[in-house]
N, C-alpha and C positions, 0 to 999 in steps of 0.2 A: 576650640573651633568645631563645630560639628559640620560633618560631611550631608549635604544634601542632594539626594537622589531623584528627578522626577521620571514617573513610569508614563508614557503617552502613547494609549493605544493601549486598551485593556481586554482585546481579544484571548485567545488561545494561547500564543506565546507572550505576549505584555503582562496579561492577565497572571501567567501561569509563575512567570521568573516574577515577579512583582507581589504577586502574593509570596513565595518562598522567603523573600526580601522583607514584606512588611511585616511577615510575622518571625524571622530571626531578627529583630531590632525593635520590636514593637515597645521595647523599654531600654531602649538605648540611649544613653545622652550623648552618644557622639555621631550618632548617626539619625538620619531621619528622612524617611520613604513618602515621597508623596505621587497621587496617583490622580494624574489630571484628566477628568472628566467630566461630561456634562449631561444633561437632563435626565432621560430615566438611569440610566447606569450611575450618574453622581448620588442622585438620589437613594435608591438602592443601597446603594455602601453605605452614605452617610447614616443608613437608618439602621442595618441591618450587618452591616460589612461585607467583607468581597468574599465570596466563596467558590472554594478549590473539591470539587467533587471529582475522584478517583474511585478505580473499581471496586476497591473494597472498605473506603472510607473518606467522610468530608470534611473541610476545616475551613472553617470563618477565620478572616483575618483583621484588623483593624491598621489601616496606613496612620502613618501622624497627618495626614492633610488628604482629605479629597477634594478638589475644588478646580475650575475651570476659571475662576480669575486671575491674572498675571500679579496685581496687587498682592495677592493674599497669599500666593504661592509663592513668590520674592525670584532670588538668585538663586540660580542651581548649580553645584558642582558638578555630578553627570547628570544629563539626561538619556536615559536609555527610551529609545524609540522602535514601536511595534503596532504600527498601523498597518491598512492595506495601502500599498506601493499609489494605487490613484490618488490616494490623500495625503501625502507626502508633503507638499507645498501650501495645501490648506490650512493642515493641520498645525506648519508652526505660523502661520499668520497672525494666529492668537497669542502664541507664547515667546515669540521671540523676546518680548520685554524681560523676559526672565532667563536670558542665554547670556551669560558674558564671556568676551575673548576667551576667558580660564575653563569654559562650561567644555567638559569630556561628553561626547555625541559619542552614543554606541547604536548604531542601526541595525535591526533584526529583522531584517525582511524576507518576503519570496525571491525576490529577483535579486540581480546583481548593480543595477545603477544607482541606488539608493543615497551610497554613500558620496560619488560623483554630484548628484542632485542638491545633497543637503550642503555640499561643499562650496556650491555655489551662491546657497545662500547667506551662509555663514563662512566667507574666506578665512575668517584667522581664524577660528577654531579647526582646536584636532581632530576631525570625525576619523573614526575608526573604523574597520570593517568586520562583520560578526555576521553568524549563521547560527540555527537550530535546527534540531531534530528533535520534532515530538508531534504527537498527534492529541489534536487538544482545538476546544472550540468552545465560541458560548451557547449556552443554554438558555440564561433568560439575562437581562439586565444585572450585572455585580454579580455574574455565576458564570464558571469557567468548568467544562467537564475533560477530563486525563486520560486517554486510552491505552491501557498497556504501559510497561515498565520504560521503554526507551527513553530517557530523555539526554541530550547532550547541547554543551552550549559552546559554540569556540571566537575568538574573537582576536585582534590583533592588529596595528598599524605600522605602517614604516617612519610615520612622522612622531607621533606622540612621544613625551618623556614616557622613559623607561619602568622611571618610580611610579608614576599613574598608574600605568597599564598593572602597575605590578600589588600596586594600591586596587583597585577592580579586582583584579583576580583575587585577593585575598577576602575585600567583601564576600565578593559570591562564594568562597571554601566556605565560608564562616555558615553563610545560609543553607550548605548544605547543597549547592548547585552544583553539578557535573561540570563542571568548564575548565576549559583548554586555551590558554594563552598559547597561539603558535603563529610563528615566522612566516611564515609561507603562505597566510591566511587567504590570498586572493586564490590561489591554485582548491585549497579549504572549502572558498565559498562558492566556487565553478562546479567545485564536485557536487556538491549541495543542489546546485542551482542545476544540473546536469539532470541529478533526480526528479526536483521537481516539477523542471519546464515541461521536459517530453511526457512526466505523467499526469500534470494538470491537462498540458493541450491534448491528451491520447484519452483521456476518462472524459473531458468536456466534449471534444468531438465527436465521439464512440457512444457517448452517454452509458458508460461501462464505472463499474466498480473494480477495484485491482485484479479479484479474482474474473472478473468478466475479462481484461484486457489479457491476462497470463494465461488462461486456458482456453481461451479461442486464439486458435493456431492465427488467423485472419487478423484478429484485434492484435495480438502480438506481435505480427511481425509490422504493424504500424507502428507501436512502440518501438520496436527496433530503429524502425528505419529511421526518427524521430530522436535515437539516442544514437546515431551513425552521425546525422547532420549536426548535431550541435557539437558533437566530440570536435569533427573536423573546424567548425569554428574556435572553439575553444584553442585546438594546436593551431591555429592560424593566427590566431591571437598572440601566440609565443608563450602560452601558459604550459607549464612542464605537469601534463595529463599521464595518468597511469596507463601503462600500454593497453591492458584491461579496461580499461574505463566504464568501457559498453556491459561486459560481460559481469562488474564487480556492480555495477549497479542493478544490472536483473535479478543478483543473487540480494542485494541487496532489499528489492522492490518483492521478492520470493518469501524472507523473512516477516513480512509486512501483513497485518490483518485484513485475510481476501474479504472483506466485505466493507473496509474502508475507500473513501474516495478520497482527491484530492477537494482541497478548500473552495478552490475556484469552480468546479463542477457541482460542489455544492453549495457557489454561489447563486451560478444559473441556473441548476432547477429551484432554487428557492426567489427567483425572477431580480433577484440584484446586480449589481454593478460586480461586475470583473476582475480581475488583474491581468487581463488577454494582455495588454498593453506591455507589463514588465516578463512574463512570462511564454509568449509568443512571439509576439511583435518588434522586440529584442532583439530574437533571436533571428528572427527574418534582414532585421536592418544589420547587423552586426556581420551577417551573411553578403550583405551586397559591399561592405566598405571592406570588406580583407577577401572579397573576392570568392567566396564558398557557397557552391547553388545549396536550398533548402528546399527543395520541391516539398515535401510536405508539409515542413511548415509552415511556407504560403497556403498550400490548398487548405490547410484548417485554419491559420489565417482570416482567408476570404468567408469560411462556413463560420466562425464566429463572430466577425465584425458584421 
């Protein structure tokens, strides 16, 4: 039986674990990578393959299957998904014909409702919850560029058999992927999500780069204030938050290349569509239902919508 993998969402992280993927299995009979996409990006691969350009060196990759028809793609056993959070629902519109009961959902997104979303549309499947850390984007159509060494990948559910998840983790050893099967995943992916809410909305609003938000006293301490109000959401939530949260994550965001921005601020200077929605707006709604004022993050909120 060969285990089938589809990648969907072949951005920075899709792009980036999926290349890693396609090219440890690239001659595997029991495994096989497929990478669902369409027009210029399908193209691309199909002619040239997917390319993983890092600081000091590139690598072409070849999937067993690029392709955007549900026919030709068949049944999947996981699908690992890595779009932006607005295309969520779009994006499996197309493919649902290739999800069965048995298909392992691994969602790698910005935000946190992801897995909630997909879960609604897919009730008996196990969707799992996952997060990264890496800084990574596309460059042109089937080309994905790597910034710096960090990469981590962690993932985790409370429902899934055990042997799956434990099946996935071993995939990804094999490719060579950083990732962490751990319990406590949602608390995981709050921290994650903690990092990057307050510095998408604080770099988009600010229209700053890391080192613009961390060295102006001013811009920093809206980041603060930004990483004060989702903390208090989050412990209101009932999620068991590091006393530090605030302070582990500056130190965090400190370690970080000052001249990088978040995704979303380099959404909107490049005049696209957002993720205000999972990334913001989230956090303002999540603020009124457990009772936690977010003054700021409404007022950037209202400057971004």
């Amino acid at each position: 039986m060969i285990t089938r993998i589809g990648i969907l969402g072949l951005g920075g992280v899709g792009g980036y674990f999926g290349g890693l993927l396609a090219k440890a299995y690239s001659e595997s009979d029991a495994i096989e990578i497929v990478f669902i996409a369409r027009g210029e990006t399908q193209k691309a691969i199909a002619q040239k393959g997917f390319k993983i350009i890092l600081e000091e060196s590139e690598t072409i990759v070849f999937p067993s299957l690029v392709s955007n028809d549900p026919e030709e793609i068949g049944e999947l056993d996981y699908l690992i998904c890595a779009t932006k959070t607005y295309d969520i629902e779009k994006s499996f519109e197309s493919i649902k014909n290739c999800i069965t009961p048995d298909t392992i959902i691994l969602p790698l997104y910005n935000g946190v409702d992801a897995t909630a979303r997909i879960q609604i549309l897919f009730p008996e499947n196990n969707v799992l919850q996952g997060c990264v850390y890496i800084v990574s984007m596309i460059v042109a159509p089937g080309a994905i560029k790597k910034i710096g060494a960090y990469e981590k990948l962690f993932f985790g559910s409370k429902n899934a058999p055990v042997s799956k998840l434990k099946e996935l983790q071993s995939i990804f050893e094999k490719a060579n992927i950083e990732s962490y099967l751990v319990e406590n995943i949602e608390e995981t992916i709050w921290e994650k999500f903690i990092f990057i809410s307050a510095l998408a909305s604080a770099t988009s609003c600010l229209n700053q780069n890391i080192g613009g938000i961390l060295n102006n006293p001013e811009n920093k301490a809206v980041y603060s204030s930004l990483l004060n109000e989702i903390s208090a959401v989050a412990l209101a939530k009932g999620l068991a938050m590091p006393i530090d949260i605030v302070a582990q994550t500056i130190a965090k965001l400190e370690k970080s290349p000052q001249d990088n921005t978040s995704s979303m601020h380099r959404d909107l200077l490049a005049g696209n569509k957002t993720e205000v929605g999972s990334l913001t707006e989230y956090v303002v709604n999540e603020g009124l239902k457990f009772g936690v004022d977010t003054p700021i993050y409404k007022q950037i909120l209202e400057q971004l919508s």
